[in-house]
TITOR-270890 format. One record per residue (C-alpha): x, y, z; chain; residue number from 1; residue in one letter. Coordinates in Angstrom, 2 decimals, decimal comma, padded with zeros to 5 digits, m for minus. Each point is the difference from the previous one (the first is absolute). Layout:
residues N
+---------+---------+---------+---+-----+---+
|      c1 |      c2 |      c3 | c |   k | r |
+---------+---------+---------+---+-----+---+
|       X |       Y |       Z | A | NUM | A |
...
+---------+---------+---------+---+-----+---+
This chain:
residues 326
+---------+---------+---------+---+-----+---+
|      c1 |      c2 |      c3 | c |   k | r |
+---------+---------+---------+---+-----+---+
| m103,68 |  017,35 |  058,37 | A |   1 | X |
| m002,15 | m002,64 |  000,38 | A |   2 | X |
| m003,80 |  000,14 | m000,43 | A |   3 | X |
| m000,52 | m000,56 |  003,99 | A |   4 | X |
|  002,12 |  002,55 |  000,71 | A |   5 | X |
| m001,53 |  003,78 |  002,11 | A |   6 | X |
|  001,24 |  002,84 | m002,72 | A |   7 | X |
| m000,23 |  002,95 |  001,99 | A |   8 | X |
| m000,44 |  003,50 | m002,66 | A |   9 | X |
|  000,20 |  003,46 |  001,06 | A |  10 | X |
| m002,05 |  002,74 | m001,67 | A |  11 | X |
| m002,19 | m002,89 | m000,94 | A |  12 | X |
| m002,71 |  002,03 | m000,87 | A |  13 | X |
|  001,57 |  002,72 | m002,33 | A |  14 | X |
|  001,12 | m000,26 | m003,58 | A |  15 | X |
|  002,82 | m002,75 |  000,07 | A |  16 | X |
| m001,17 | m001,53 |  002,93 | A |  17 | X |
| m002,86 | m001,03 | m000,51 | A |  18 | X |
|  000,92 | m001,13 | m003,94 | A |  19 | X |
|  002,43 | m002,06 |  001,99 | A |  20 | X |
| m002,71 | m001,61 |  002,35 | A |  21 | X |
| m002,29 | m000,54 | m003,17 | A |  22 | X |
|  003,13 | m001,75 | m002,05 | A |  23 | X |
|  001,01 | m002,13 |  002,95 | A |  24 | X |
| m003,63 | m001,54 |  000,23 | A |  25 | X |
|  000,35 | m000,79 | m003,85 | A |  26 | X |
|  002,88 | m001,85 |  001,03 | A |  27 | X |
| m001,90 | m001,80 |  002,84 | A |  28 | X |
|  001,53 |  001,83 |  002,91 | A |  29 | X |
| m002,99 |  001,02 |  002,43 | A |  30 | X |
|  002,39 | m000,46 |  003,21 | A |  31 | X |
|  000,26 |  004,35 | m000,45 | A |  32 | X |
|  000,03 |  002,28 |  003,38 | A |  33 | X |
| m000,93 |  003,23 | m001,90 | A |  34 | X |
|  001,44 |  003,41 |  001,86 | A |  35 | X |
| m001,20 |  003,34 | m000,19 | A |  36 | X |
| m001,59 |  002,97 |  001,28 | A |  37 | X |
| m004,00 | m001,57 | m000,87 | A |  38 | X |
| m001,48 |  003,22 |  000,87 | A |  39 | X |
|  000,28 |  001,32 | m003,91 | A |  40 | X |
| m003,02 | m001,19 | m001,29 | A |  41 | X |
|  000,61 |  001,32 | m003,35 | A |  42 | X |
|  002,35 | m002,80 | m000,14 | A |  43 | X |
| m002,30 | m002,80 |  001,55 | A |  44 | X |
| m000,88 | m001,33 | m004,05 | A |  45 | X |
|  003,11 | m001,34 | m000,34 | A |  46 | X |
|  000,06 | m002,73 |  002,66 | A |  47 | X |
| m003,70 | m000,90 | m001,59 | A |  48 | X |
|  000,45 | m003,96 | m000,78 | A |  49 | X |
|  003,64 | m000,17 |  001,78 | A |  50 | X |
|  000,84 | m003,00 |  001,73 | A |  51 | X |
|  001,55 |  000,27 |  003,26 | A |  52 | X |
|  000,29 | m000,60 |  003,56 | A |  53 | X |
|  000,62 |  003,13 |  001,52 | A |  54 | X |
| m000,79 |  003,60 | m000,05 | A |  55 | X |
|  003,04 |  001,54 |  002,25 | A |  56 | X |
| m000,31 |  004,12 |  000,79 | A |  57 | X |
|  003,45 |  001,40 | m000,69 | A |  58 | X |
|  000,45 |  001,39 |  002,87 | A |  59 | X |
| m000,67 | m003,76 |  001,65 | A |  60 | X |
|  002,05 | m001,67 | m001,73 | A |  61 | X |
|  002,53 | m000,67 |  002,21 | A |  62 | X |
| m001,86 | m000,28 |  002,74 | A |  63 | X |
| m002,02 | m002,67 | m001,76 | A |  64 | X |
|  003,65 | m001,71 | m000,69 | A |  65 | X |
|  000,80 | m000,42 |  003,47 | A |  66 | X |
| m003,09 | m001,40 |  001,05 | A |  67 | X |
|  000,12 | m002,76 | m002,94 | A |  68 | X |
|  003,75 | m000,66 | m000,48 | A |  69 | X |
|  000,49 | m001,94 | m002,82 | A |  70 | X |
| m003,29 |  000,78 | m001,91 | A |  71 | X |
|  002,22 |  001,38 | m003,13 | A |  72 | X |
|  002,51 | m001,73 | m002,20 | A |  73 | X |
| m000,07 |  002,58 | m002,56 | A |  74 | X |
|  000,00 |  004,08 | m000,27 | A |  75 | X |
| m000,61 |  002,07 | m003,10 | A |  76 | X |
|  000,39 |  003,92 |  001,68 | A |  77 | X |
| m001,69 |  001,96 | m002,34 | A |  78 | X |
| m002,01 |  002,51 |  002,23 | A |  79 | X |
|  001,46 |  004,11 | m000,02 | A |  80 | X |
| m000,99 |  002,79 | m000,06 | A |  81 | X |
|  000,39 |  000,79 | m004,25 | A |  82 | X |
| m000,88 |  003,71 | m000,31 | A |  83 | X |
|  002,49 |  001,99 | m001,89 | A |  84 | X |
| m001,24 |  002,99 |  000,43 | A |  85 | X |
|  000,00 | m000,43 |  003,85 | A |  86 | X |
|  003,34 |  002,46 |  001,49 | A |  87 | X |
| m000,84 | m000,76 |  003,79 | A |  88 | X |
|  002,75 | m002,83 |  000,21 | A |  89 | X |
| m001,00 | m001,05 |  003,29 | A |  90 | X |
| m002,80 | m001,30 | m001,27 | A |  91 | X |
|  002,48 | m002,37 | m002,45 | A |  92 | X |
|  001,89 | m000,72 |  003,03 | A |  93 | X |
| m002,31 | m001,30 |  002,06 | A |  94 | X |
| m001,41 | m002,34 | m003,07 | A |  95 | X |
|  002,81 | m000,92 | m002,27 | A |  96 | X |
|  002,93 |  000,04 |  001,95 | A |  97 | X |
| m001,10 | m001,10 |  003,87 | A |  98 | X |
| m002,64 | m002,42 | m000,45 | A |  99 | X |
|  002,19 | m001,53 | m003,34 | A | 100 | X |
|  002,95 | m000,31 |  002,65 | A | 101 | X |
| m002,21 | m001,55 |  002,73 | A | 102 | X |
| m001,77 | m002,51 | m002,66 | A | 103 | X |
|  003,81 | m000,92 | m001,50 | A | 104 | X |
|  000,72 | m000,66 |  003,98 | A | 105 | X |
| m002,92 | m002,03 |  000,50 | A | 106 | X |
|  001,42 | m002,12 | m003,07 | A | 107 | X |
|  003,30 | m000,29 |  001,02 | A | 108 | X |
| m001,31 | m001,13 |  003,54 | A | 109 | X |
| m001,82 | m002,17 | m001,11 | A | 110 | X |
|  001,91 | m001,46 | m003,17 | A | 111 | X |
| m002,86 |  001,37 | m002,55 | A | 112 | X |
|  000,72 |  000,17 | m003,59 | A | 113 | X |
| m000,62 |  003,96 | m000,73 | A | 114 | X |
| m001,15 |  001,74 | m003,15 | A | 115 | X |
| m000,17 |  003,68 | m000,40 | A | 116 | X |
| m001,50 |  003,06 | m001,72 | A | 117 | X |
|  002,87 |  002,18 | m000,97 | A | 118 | X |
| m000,44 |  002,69 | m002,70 | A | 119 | X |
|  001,49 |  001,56 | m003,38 | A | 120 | X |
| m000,49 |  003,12 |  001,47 | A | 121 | X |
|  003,43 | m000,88 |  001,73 | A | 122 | X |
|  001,91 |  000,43 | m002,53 | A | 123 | X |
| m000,91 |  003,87 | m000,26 | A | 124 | X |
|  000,52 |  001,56 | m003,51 | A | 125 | X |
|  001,97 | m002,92 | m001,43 | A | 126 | X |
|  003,76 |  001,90 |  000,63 | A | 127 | X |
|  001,86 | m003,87 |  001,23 | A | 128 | X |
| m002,52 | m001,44 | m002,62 | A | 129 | X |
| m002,93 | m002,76 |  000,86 | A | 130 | X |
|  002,11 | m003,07 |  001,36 | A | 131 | X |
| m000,80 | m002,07 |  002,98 | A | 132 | X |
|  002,90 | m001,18 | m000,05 | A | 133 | X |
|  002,01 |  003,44 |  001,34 | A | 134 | X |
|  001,97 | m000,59 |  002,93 | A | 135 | X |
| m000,53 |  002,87 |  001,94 | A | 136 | X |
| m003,57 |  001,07 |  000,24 | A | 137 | X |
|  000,60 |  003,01 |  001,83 | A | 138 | X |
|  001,28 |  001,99 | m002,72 | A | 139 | X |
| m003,35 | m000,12 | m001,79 | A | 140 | X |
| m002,11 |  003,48 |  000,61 | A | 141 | X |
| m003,73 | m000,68 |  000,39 | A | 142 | X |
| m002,05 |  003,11 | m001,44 | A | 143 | X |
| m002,47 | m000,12 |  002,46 | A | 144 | X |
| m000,62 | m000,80 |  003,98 | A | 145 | X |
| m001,67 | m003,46 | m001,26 | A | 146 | X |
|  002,60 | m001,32 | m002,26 | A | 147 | X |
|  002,49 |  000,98 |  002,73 | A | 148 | X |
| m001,51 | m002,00 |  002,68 | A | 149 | X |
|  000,13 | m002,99 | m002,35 | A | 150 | X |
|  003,92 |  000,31 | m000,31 | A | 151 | X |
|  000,42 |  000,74 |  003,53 | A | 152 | X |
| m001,50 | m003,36 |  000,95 | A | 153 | X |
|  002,26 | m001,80 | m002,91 | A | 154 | X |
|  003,05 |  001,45 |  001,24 | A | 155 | X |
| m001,07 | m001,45 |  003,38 | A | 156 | X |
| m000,91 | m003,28 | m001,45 | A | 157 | X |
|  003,08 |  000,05 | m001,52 | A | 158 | X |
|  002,53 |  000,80 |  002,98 | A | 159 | X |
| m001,69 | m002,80 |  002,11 | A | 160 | X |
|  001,75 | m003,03 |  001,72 | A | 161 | X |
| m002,67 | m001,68 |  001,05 | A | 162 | X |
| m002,55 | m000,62 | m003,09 | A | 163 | X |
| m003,09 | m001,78 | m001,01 | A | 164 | X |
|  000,74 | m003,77 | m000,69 | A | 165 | X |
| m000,99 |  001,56 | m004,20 | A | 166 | X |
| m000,60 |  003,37 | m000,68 | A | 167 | X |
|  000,03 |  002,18 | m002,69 | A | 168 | X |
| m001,18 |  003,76 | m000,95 | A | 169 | X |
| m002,04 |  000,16 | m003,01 | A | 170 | X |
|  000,48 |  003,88 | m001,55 | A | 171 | X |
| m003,68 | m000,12 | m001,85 | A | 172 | X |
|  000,18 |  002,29 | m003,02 | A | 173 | X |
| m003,77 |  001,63 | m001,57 | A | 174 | X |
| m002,02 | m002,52 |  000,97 | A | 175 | X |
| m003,62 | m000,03 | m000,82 | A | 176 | X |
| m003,05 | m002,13 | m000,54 | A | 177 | X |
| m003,15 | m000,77 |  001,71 | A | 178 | X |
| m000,62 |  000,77 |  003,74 | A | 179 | X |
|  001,59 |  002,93 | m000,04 | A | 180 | X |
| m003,37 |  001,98 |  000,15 | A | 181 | X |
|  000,40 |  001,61 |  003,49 | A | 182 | X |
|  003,09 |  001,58 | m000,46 | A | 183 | X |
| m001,08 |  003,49 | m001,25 | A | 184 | X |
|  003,04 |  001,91 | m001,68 | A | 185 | X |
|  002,36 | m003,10 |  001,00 | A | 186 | X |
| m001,90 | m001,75 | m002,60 | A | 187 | X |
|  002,00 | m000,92 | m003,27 | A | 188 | X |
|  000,09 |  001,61 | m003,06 | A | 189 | X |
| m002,73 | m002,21 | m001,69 | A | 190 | X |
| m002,65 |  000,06 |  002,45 | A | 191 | X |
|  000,42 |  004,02 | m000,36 | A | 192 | X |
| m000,10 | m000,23 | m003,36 | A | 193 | X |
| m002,75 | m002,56 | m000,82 | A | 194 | X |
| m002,02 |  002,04 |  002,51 | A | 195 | X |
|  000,72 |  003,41 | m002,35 | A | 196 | X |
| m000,88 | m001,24 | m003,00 | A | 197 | X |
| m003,37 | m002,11 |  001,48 | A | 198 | X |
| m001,09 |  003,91 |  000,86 | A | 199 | X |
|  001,35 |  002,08 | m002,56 | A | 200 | X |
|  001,48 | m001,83 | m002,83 | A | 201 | X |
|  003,62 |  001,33 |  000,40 | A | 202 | X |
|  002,45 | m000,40 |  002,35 | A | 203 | X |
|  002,41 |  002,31 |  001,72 | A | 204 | X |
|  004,05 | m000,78 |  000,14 | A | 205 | X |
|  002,70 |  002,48 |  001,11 | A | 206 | X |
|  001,83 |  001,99 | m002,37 | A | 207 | X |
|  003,83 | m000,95 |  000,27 | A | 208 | X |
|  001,75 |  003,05 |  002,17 | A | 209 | X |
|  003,58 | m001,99 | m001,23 | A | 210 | X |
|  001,16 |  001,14 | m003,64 | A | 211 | X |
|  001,18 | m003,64 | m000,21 | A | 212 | X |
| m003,51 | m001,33 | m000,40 | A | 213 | X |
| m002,58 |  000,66 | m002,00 | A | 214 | X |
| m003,70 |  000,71 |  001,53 | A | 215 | X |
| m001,40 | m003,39 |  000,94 | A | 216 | X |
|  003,15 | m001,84 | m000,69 | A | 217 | X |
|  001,11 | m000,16 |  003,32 | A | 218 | X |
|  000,89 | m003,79 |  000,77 | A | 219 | X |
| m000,90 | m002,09 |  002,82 | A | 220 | X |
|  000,53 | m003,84 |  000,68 | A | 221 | X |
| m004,09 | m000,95 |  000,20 | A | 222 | X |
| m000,71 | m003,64 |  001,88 | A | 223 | X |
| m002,91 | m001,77 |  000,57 | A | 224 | X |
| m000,98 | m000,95 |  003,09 | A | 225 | X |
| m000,53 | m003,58 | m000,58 | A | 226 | X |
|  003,87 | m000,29 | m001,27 | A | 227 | X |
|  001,17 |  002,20 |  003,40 | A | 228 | X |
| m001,84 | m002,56 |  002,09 | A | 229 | X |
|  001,89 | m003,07 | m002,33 | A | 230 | X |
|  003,19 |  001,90 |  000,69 | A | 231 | X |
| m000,90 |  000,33 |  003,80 | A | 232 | X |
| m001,44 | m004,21 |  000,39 | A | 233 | X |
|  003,51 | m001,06 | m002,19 | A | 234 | X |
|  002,14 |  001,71 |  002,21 | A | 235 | X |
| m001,77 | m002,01 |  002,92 | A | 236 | X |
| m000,12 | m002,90 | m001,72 | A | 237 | X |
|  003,24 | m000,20 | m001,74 | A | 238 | X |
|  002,49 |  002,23 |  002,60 | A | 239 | X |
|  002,87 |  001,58 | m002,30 | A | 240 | X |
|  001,79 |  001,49 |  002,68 | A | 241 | X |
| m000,50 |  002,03 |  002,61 | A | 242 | X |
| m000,23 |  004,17 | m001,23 | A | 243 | X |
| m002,05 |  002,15 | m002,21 | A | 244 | X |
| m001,95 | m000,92 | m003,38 | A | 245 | X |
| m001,09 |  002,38 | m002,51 | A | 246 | X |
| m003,51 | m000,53 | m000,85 | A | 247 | X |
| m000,66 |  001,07 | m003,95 | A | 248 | X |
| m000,21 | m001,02 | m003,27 | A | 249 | X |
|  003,63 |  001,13 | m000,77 | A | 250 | X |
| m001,93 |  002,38 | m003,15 | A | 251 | X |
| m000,73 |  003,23 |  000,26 | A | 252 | X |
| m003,18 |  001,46 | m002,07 | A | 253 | X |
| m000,89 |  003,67 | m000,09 | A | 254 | X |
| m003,54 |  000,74 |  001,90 | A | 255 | X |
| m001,27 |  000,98 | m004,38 | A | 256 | X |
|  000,15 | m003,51 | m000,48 | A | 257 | X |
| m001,70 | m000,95 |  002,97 | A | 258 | X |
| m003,10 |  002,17 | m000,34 | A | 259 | X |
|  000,11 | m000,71 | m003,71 | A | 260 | X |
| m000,56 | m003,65 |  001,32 | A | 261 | X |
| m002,79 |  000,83 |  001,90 | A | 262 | X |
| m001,86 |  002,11 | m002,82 | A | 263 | X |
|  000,15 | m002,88 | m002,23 | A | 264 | X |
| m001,27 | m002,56 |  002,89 | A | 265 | X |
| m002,88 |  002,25 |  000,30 | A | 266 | X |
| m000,44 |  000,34 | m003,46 | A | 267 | X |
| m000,07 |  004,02 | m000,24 | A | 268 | X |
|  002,13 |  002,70 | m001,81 | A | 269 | X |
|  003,52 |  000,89 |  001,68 | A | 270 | X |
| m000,86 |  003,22 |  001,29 | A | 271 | X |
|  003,70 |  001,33 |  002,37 | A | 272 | X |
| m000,19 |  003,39 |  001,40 | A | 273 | X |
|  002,96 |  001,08 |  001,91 | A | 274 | X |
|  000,35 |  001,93 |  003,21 | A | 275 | X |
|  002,64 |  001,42 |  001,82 | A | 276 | X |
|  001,99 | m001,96 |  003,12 | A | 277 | X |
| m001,66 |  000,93 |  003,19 | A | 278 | X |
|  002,40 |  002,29 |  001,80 | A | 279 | X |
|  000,16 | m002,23 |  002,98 | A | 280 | X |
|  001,73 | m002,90 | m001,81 | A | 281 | X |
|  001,26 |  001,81 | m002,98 | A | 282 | X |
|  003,75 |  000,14 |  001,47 | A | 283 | X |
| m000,34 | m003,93 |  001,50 | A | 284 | X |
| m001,60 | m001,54 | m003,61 | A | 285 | X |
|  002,00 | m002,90 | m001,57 | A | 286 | X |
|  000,51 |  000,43 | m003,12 | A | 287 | X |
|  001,13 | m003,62 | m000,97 | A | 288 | X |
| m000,66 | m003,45 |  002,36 | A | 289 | X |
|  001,10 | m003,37 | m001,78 | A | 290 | X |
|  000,48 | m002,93 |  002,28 | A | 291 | X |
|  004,06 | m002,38 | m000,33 | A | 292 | X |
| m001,81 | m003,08 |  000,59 | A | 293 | X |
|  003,38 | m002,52 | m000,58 | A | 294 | X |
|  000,42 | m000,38 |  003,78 | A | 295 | X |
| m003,85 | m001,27 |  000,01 | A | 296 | X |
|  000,07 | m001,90 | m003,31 | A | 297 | X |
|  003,48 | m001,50 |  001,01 | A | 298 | X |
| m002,16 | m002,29 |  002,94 | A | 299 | X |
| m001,54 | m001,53 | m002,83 | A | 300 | X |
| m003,58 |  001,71 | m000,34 | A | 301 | X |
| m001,04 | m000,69 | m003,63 | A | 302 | X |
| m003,48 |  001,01 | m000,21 | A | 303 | X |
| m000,43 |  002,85 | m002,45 | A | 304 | X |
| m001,08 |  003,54 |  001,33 | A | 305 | X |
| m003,24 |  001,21 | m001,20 | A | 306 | X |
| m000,10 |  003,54 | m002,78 | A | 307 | X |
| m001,53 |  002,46 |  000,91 | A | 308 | X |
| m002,35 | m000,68 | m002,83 | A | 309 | X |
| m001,03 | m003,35 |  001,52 | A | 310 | X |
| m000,26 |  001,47 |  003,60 | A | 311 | X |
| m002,44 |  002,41 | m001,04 | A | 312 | X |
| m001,79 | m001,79 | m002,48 | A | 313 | X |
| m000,93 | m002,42 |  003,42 | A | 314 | X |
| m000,04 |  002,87 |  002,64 | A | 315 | X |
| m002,29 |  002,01 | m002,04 | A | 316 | X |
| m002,16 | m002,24 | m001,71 | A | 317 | X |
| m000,42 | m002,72 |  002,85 | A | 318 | X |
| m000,10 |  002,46 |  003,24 | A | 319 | X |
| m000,46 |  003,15 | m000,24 | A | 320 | X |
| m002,45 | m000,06 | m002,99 | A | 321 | X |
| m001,57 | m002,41 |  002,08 | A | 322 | X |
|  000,69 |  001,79 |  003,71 | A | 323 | X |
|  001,28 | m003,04 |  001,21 | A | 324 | X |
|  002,84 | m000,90 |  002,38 | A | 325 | X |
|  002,71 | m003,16 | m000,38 | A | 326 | X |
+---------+---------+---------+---+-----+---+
């Protein structure tokens, strides 16, 4: 990519998104056509200070294509529809699967280098194990309509002939950090919890249903945003191969340590309480996420992933003790 370049981002104005918009103007990229739905104000604080020249509606998108061919070299697709809880899948199929084919069409078309927001949740409740580099993607089983519009559209991507000049799936693991604010129950683990123990001094974590696991010990592959966006900008940058890319830190840590981490950036007493698995995801919980991040590491990335410690020592202290956005 070069700095004159037009970087077009999708779901530019949620969580990774926008991160991705702020990180590309600290690398002197301000050629960005951001797309969304605009009409969420509750995310309109994280474009404040964003470089770009375009707001695009998602729905105008391609409209706004045809009538300036040529006006993108580059396309990060991050924009879907993320609820888990959601069961209507129409609603995923209209968002994650359609528009994601008719964006990787426009970039074939049009010989666009492609990056794209995959998930973990793909890989269901770990049964073939965390590797992007499995062959057959359609023997994974999604626990929820979400995750299984996100392998849908990566089998598709996958069976194509005609491709993208680059592309490649990124399968994001936990991600948090700042700008994730708007995002309600979607919101990660930390935000949750820093927002528990700002009120009452103690934070609530599920008890383990699963004998194998203790209460609290459940594991999960955290990332911060900042290295998801690094992963996302290398793979742009620096094409491996066309195909899928786990996004992680390739270490699992247990959501005790994590909270622990965020009682001793605050400075106050570890105070757990445990509750039981809401019903509605009780029998679709994962138990155990960690990230094979050879096929990744193999293209030559060598910058180190952050700990969770040092992710929350910045996400805490420097936003959201300070309500600010990246």
């Amino acid at each position: 990519m070069q700095i004159e370049d037009n970087i077009a981002i999708t779901g530019a104005a949620g969580f990774i998104g926008s991160y991705l918009a702020g990180y590309l103007n600290q690398l002197g990229y301000e050629n960005l056509v951001l797309v969304d739905d605009f009409s969420d104000e509750a995310k309109a604080p994280n474009l404040e200070g964003k470089q770009y020249l375009h707001k695009v509606e998602r729905e105008d998108f391609f409209d706004w294509y045809a009538q300036n061919p040529g006006a993108v070299q580059y396309i990060f697709h991050l924009g879907a529809r993320t609820d888990t809880t959601e069961s209507d899948y129409e609603i995923f199929r209209k968002l994650n699967l359609d528009y994601s084919k008719k964006i990787w069409e426009l970039c074939t078309k049009n010989n666009i280098p492609l990056v794209y927001a995959s998930s973990a949740a793909t890989y269901g409740d770990g049964e073939h194990g965390y590797s992007d580099e499995i062959e057959d993607v359609s023997v994974l089983k999604p626990l929820n309509a979400y995750a299984v519009s996100k392998n849908e559209f990566d089998i598709w991507a996958l069976q194509q002939a005609s491709t993208p000049p680059t592309w490649a799936g990124v399968k994001f693991f936990n991600v948090y950090g700042p700008n994730e604010f708007h995002k309600g129950r979607m919101a990660s683990v930390v935000y949750h919890a820093y927002n528990q123990i700002k009120a009452t001094g103690e934070v609530k974590l599920f008890k383990s249903h699963n004998p194998e696991y203790k209460d609290g010990e459940q594991m999960r592959d955290f990332i911060y945003v900042r290295d998801v966006v690094r992963i996302c900008v290398w793979l742009m940058v620096q094409p491996p191969g066309k195909g899928l890319y786990n996004a992680g830190t390739g270490k699992a840590r247990t959501f005790k340590d994590l909270v622990k981490a965020i009682f001793k950036t605050l400075k106050k007493p570890e105070n757990i309480i445990y509750v039981d698995t809401p019903e509605d995801i009780r029998d679709k919980y994962q138990y155990y996420t960690q990230a094979d991040m050879h096929k990744f590491l193999q293209s030559g990335y060598d910058r180190p992933f952050c700990s969770i410690e040092e992710g929350i020592r910045e996400y805490v202290g420097f936003y959201l003790e300070r309500n600010s956005t990246f």
